[in-house]
C-alpha positions as CSV (number, residue, x, y, z in Angstrom):
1,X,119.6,153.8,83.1
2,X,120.1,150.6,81.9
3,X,118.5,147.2,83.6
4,X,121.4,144.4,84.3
5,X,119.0,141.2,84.8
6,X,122.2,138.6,85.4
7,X,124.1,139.2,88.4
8,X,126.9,136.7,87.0
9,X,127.6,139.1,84.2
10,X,128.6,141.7,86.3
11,X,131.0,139.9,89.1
12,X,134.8,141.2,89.1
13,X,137.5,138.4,88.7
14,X,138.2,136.0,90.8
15,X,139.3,136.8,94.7
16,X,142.6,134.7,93.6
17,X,143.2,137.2,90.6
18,X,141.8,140.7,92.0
19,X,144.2,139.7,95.4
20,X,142.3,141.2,98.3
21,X,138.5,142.6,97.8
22,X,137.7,145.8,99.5
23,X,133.7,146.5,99.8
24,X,132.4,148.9,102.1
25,X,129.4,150.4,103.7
26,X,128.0,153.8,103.6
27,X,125.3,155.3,106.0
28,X,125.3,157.5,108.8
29,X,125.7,156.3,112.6
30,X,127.0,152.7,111.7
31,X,129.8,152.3,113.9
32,X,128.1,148.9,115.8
33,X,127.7,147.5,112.4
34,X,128.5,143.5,112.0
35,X,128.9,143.7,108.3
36,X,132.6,144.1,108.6
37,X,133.0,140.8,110.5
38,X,130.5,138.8,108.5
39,X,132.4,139.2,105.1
40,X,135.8,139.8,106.4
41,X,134.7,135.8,108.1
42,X,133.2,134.6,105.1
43,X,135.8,135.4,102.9
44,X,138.8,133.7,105.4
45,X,136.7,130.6,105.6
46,X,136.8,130.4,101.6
47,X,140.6,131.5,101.5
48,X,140.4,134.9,100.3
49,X,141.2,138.1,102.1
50,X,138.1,141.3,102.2
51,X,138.7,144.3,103.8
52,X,135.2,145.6,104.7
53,X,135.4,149.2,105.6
54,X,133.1,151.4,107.2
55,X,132.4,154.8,105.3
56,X,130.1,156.9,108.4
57,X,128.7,160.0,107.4
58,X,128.6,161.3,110.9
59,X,132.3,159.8,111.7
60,X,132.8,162.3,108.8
61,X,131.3,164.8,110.3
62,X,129.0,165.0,106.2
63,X,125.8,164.5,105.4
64,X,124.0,162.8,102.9
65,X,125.0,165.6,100.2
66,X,128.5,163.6,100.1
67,X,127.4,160.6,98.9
68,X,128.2,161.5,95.7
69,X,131.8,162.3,96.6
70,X,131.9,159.4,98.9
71,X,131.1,156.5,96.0
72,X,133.9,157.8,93.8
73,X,136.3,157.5,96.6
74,X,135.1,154.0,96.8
75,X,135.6,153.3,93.5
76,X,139.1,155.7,92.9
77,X,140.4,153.2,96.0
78,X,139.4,150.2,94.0
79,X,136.8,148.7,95.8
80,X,134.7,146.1,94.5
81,X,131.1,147.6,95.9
82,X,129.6,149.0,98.5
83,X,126.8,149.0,100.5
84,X,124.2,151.6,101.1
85,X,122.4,152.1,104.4
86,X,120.1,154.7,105.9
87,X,119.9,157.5,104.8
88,X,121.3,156.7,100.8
89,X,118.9,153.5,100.1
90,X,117.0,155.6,97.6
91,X,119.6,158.7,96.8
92,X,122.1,156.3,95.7
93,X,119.7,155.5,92.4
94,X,120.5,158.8,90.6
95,X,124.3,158.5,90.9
96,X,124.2,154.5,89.2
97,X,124.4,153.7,85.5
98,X,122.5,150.6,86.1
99,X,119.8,148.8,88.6
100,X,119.2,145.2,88.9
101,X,115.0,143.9,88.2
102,X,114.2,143.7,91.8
103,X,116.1,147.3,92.6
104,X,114.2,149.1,90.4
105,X,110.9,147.3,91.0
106,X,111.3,148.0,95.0
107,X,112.6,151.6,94.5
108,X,115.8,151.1,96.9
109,X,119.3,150.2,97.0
110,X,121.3,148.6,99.1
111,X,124.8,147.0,97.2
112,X,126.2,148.6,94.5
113,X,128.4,147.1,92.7
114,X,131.7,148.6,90.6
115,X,133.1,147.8,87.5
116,X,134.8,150.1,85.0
117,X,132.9,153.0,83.4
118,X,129.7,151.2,85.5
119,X,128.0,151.5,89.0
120,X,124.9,149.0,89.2
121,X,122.5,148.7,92.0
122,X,121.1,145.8,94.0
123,X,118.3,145.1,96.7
124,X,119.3,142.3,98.9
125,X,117.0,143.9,102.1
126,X,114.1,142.3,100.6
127,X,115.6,138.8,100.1
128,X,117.3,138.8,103.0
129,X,113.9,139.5,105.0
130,X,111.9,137.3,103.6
131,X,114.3,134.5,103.8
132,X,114.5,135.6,107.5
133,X,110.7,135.7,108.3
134,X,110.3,132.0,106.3
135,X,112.8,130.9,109.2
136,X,111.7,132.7,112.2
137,X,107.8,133.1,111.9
138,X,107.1,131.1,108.9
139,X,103.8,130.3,109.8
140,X,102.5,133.1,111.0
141,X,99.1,135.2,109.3
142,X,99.7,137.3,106.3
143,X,96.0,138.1,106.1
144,X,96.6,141.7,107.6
145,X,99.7,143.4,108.5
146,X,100.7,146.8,109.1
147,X,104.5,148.5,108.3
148,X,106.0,151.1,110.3
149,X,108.1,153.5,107.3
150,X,108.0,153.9,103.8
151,X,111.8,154.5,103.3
152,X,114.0,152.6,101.7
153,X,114.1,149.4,104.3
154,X,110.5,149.9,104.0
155,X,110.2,149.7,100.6
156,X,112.1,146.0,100.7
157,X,110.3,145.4,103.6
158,X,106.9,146.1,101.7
159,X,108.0,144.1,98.8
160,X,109.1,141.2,100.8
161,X,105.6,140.9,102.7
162,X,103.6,141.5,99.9
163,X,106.0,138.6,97.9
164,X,105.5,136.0,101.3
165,X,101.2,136.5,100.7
166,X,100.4,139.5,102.6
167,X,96.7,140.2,101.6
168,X,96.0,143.7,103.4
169,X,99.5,145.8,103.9
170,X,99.0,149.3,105.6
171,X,101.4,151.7,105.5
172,X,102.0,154.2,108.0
173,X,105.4,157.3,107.8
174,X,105.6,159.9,109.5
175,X,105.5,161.4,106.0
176,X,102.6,160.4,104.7
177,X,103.5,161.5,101.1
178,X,106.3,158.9,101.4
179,X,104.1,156.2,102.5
180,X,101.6,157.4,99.7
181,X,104.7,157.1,97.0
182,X,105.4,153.5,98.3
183,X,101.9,152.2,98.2
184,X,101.3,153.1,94.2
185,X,105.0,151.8,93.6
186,X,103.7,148.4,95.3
187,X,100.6,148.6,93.2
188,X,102.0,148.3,90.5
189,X,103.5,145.0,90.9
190,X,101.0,143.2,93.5
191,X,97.8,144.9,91.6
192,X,95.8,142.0,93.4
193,X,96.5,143.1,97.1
194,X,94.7,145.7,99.4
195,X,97.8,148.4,100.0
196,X,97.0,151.7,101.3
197,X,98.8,154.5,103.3
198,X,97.7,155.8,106.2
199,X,98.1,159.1,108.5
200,X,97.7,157.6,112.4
201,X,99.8,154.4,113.3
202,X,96.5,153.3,115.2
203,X,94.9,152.8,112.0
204,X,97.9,151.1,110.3
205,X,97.8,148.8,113.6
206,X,94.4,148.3,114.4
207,X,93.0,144.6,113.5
208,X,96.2,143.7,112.1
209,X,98.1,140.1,112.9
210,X,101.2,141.7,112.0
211,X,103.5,144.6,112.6
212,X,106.4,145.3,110.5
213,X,109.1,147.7,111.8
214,X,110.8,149.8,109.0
215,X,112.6,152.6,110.5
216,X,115.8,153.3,112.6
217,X,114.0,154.0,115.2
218,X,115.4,151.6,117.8
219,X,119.1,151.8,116.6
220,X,122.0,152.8,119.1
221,X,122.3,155.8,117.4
222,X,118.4,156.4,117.0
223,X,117.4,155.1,120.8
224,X,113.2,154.4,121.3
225,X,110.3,153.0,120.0
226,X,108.5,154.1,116.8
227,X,105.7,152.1,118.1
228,X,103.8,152.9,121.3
229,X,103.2,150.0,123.9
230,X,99.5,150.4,124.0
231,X,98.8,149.2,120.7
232,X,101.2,145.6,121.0
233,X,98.9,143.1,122.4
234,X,99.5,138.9,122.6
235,X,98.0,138.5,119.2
236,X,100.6,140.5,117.4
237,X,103.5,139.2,115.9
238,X,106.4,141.9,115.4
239,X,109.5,141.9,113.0
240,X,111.9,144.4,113.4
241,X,114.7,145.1,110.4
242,X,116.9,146.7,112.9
243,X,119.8,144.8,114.5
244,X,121.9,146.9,116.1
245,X,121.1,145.8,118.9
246,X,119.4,143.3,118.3
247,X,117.1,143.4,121.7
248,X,115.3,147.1,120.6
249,X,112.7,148.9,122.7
250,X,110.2,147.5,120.3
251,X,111.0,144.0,120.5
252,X,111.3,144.2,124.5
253,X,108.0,145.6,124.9
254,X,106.6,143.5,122.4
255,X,107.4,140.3,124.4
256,X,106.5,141.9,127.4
257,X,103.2,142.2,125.8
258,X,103.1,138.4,125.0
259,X,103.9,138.9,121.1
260,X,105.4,136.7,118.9
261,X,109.1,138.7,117.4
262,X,111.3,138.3,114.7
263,X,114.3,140.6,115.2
264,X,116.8,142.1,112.6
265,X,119.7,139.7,112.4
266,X,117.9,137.5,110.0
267,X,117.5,140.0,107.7
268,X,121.4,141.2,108.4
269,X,122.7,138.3,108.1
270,X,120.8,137.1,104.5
271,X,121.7,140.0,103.0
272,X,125.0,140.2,103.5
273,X,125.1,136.7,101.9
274,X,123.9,138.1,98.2
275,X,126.2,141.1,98.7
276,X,128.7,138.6,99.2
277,X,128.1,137.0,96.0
278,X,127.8,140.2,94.1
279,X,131.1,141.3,95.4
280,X,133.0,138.6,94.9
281,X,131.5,136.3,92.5
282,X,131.2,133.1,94.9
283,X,128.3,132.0,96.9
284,X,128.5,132.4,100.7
285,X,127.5,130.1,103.1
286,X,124.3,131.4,104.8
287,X,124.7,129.3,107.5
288,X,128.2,129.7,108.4
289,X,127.5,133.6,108.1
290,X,124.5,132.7,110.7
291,X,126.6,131.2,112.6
292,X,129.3,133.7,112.8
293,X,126.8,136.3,113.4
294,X,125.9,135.3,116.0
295,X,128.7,134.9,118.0
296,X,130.0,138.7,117.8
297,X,126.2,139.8,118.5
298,X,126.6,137.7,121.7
299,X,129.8,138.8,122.6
């Protein structure tokens, strides 16, 4: 598998000479998803027409066995990319010819990108999060925080903290060999930090200033909390990646318990700008995406 380190080099034409742009998302309960609406926006306010589709596993009544089948359809109906979401963050890697530097250093995939004979993968989650924690709780202590989930959002998520200064990250999955798997990956590239796995979320809480939320726990189709109440307290900030909706159980509770929260539109939003780019070669407007975003969250 081959490493692509310039994104420029692997853009499709122009949106004027390739007509429309079709993208996509694949993952399984997605139907609430605001991706369609942020690039489908984007791309009118710059002149172009993108049809963003939704590709749901459990619309399709498949599971994660069909991914393969699902990314040649994809490509078959001429689509420029496609992003991944849970569950195919880390299956996708197998079934791509390429990965981009920060995809194959975090492990996990979440735009793919299509060009003839050539399927290369990107990580825009850990981007996208960090640019959304600089904005929302930039000032907050890195000394200590914990993560909820070692999956693929996880593994962004990881990277992204770790990236931002985190000095001490804990890990806790319900899987602890996953969790144990992420923490050498992130080793590897912050050799400096404190990063260890752990098999009780009390201890991955405990004394820490932070809590990252990695796992769908939360989403409409994945209702609850991943985090019980008794361990928030007012001297815990809290960053959720999910977003859909953007008020989940964990965020409630965590304000009721006097925490400072981030939620997952940040994170939506930022990285559906560099998927944006990928796609289609021209820079989005973060903002304007922002801006957008929130307006159909509201709605």
């Amino acid at each position: 598998m081959s490493t692509r380190k310039e994104e420029s080099r692997l853009r499709p034409a122009s949106p004027e000479a390739a007509g429309t742009v079709r993208v996509g998302l694949i993952g399984k309960g997605i139907q609430r998803s605001k991706s369609p609406a942020m690039h489908e926006a984007e791309a009118a306010a710059q002149g172009f027409r993108c049809v963003y589709e939704l590709i749901d596993l459990d619309e399709r009544g498949v599971d994660i066995n069909a991914l393969p089948g699902l990314l040649s359809e994809a490509e078959e109906r001429g689509f420029a990319g496609v992003n991944v979401t849970y569950p195919c963050k880390q299956a996708v890697i197998p079934l791509l010819t390429g990965l981009s530097d920060e995809a194959r250093a975090i492990g996990a995939v979440n735009t793919v990108h299509f060009e003839p004979g050539a399927r290369t993968g990107y990580n825009t989650d850990a981007w996208g999060f960090a640019e959304s924690f600089r904005r929302g709780l930039g000032d907050a202590s890195l000394e200590r925080v914990a993560q909820i989930g070692a999956g693929g959002a996880g593994a962004a998520t990881g990277y992204a903290m770790l990236g931002l200064g985190a000095r001490h990250l804990r890990i806790f999955d319900v899987d602890l060999d996953r969790a144990t798997s992420l923490v050498r990956s992130l080793v590897r590239h912050f050799p400096d930090r404190e990063i260890s796995a752990v098999d009780e979320i009390e201890e991955a809480v405990g004394d820490a200033q932070g809590l990252v939320h990695a796992t769908p726990t939360g989403m409409a189709s994945h209702r609850g909390s991943a985090v019980p109440a008794t361990l928030l307290r007012p001297d815990l900030w809290v960053a959720d990646i999910v977003y859909f909706p953007l008020e989940t159980e964990l965020l409630r509770r965590a304000r009721a318990a006097g925490c400072r929260t981030l939620d997952g539109g940040g994170m939506a939003i930022f990285q559906a700008a560099k998927a944006f780019e990928i796609f289609t070669g021209r820079a989005a407007d973060g903002e304007r995406m922002r801006r957008h975003f929130m307006r159909i969250a509201q709605a």
